[in-house]
C-alpha positions in Angstrom: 113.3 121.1 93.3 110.2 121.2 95.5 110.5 117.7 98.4 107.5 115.3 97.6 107.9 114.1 101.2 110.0 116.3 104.1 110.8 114.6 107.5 111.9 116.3 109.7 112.6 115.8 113.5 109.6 113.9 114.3 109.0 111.7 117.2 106.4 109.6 118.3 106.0 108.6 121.8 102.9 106.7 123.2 101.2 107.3 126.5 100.6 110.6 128.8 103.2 112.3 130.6 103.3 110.7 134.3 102.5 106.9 133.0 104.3 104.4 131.6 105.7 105.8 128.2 107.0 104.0 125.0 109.1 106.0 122.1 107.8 104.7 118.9 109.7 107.3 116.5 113.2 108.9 117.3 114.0 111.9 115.7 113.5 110.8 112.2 114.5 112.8 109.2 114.6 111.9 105.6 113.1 113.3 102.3 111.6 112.1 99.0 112.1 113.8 95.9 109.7 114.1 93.1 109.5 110.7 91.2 111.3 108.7 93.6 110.5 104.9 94.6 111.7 104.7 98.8 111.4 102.0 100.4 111.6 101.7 104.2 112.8 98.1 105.9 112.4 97.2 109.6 111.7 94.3 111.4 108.3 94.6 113.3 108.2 96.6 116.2 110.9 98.6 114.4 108.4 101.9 114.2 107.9 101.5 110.3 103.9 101.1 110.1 104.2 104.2 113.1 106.1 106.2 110.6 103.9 105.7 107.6 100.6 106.4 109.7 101.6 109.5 110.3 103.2 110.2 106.9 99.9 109.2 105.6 97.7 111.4 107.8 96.2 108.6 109.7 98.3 109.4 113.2 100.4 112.3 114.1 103.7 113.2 115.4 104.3 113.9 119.3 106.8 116.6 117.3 108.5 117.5 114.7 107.4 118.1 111.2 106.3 116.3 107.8 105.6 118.2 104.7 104.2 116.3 101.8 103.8 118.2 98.3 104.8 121.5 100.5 102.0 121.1 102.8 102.7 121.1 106.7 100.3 118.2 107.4 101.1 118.5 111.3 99.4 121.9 111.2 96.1 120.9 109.3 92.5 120.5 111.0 90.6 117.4 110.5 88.4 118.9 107.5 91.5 119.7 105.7 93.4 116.4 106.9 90.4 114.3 105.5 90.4 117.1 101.6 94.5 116.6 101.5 94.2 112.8 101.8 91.6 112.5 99.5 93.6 114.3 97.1 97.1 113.9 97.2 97.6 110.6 99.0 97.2 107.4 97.0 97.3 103.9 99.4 98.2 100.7 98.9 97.1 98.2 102.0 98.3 94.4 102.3 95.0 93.0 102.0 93.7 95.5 99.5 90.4 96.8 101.7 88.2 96.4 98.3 84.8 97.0 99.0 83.0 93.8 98.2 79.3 94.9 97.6 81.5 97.5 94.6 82.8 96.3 91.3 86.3 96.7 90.6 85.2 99.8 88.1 83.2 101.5 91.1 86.2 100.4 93.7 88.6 102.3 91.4 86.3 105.5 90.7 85.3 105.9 94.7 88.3 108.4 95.3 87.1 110.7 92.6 83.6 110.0 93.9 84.7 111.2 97.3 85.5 114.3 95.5 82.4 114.6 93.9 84.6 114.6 90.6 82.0 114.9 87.7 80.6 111.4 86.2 82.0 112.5 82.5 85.5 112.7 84.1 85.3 109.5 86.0 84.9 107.1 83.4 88.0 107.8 81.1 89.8 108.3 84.6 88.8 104.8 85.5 89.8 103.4 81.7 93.0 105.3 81.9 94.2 103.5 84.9 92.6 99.9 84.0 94.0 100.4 80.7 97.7 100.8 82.6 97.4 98.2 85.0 96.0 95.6 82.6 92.4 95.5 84.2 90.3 96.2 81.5 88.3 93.1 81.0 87.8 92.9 84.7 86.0 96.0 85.2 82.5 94.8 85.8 83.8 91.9 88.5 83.4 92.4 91.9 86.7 91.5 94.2 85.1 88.0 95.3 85.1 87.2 91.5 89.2 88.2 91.4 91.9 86.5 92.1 94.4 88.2 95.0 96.9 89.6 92.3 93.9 90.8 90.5 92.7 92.2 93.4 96.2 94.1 94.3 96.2 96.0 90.9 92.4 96.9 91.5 94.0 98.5 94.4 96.8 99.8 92.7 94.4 101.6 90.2 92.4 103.1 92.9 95.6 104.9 94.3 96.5 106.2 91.3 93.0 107.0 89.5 93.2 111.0 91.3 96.9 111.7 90.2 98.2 112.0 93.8 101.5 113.7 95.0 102.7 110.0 96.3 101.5 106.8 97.1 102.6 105.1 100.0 101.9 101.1 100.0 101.7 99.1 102.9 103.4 95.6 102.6 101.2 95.8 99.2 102.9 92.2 98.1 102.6 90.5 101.3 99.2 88.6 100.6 100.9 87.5 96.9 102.4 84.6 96.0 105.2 85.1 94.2 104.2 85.9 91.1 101.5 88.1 91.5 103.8 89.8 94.0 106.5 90.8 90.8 103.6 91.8 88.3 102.8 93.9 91.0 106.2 95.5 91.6 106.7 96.1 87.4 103.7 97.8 87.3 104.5 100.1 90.1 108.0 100.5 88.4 106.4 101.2 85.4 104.4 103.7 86.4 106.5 105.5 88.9 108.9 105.7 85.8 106.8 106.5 83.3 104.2 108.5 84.9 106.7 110.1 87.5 104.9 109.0 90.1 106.4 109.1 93.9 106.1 106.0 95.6 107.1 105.2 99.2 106.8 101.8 100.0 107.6 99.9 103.6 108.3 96.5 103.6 110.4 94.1 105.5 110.7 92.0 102.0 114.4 91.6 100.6 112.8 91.3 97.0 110.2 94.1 97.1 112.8 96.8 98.6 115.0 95.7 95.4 112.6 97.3 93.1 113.2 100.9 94.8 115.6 103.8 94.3 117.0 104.2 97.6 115.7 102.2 101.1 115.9 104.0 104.6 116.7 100.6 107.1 114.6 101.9 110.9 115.3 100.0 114.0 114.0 100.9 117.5 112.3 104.0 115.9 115.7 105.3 114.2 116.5 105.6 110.4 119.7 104.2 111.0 121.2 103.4 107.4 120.7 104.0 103.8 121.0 102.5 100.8 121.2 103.6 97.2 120.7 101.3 93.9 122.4 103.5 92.0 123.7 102.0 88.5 123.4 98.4 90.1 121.1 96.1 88.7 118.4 94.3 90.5 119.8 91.2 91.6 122.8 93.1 92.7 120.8 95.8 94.5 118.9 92.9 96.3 121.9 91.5 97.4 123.2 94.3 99.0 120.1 94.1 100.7 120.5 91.2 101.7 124.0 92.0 103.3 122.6 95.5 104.6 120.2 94.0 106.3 122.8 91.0 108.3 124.9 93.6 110.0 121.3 96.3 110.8 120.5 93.4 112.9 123.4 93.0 114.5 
């Protein structure tokens, strides 16, 4: 079975030989398979947002290597850097960087835009996703008409819209109140179970990491524990959180 995401070895230090230096990433290693929902927990300054920047092709390793969808992104140009993100990477940021002068149709359809995908493709592309994530009637709103959990799954759909090899999501609940936050996390579920879709989100929330498969814990730019749901439920897997995360601080 072909690795969605493969880690391997990479470190990430900060600042040229002879200065002052600071070691954001440690020798990290871990791998996603195909379908899987990761989540990675760290308190800030732990090296997590590091580790997805480079992950998502927006910084890169000192050394080491990361393959996503059998690609050695470490060895890619910035042409090809800029054609693999637009293709296989979907994104999910914290304050959902909608464009506001776009509707929430147009916001949705830019990726395939970007790829000059052609305009009889776009649309049912665009309905396919709104149609998933329950945004339907919203399609001809701009973001300043939504509300922030409306605005989230606009995001969401935008991810998703070009069928990428994963989708990694930034704190995506962290500008939610509470209930916008678990729509958001069942509709991710849903899709990454229905659809197959890889998801690897980073978070340093209890309840979000308890809607993964399995969450890496990273302190000091380490992966230094792991966790599996397994055949627990939620609430159980959350409290093993919980507990998990007590003695990584320690």
């Amino acid at each position: 079975m072909q690795k969605i995401v493969d880690v391997q070895n990479v470190e990430k230090i900060y600042g040229k030989a002879g200065e002052k230096q600071f070691k954001a990433l440690s020798d990290v290693n871990f791998e996603v398979k195909p379908g899987e929902f990761v989540g990675i927990m760290g308190a800030s300054g732990s090296g997590k947002t590091t580790l997805l920047n480079i992950l998502s092709t927006l910084d890169t390793p000192t050394s080491g290597q990361v393959e996503i969808a059998g690609e050695d992104i470490t060895k890619l140009n910035n042409n090809q850097m800029a054609d693999f993100r637009a293709n296989k990477i979907g994104f999910i940021f914290q304050d959902f960087n909608l464009l506001e002068n776009l509707t929430a149709y147009e916001n949705i359809a830019l990726p395939l835009a970007l790829q000059n995908t052609a305009v009889k493709k776009i649309k049912p592309a665009v309905q396919s996703i709104a149609e998933k994530l329950g945004l339907t009637d919203i399609l001809n709103h701009y973001p300043t008409e939504l509300s922030g959990g409306q605005k989230q799954r606009v995001a969401a759909a935008r991810a998703l819209v070009h069928e990428p090899s994963i989708v990694f999501g930034d704190e995506p609940t962290g500008a939610l109140d509470s209930k916008s936050a678990r729509a958001l996390l069942d509709t991710l579920t849903k899709i990454n179970r229905e659809d197959d879709v890889s998801i690897l989100l980073v978070t340093h929330d209890p309840f979000s990491a308890s809607f993964c498969d399995r969450i890496l814990f990273i302190k000091d730019g380490e992966i230094g524990q792991e966790l599996k749901k397994e055949e627990n439920s939620r609430a159980e897997f959350y409290q093993e959180i919980l507990d998990s995360l007590g003695t990584f601080a320690e």
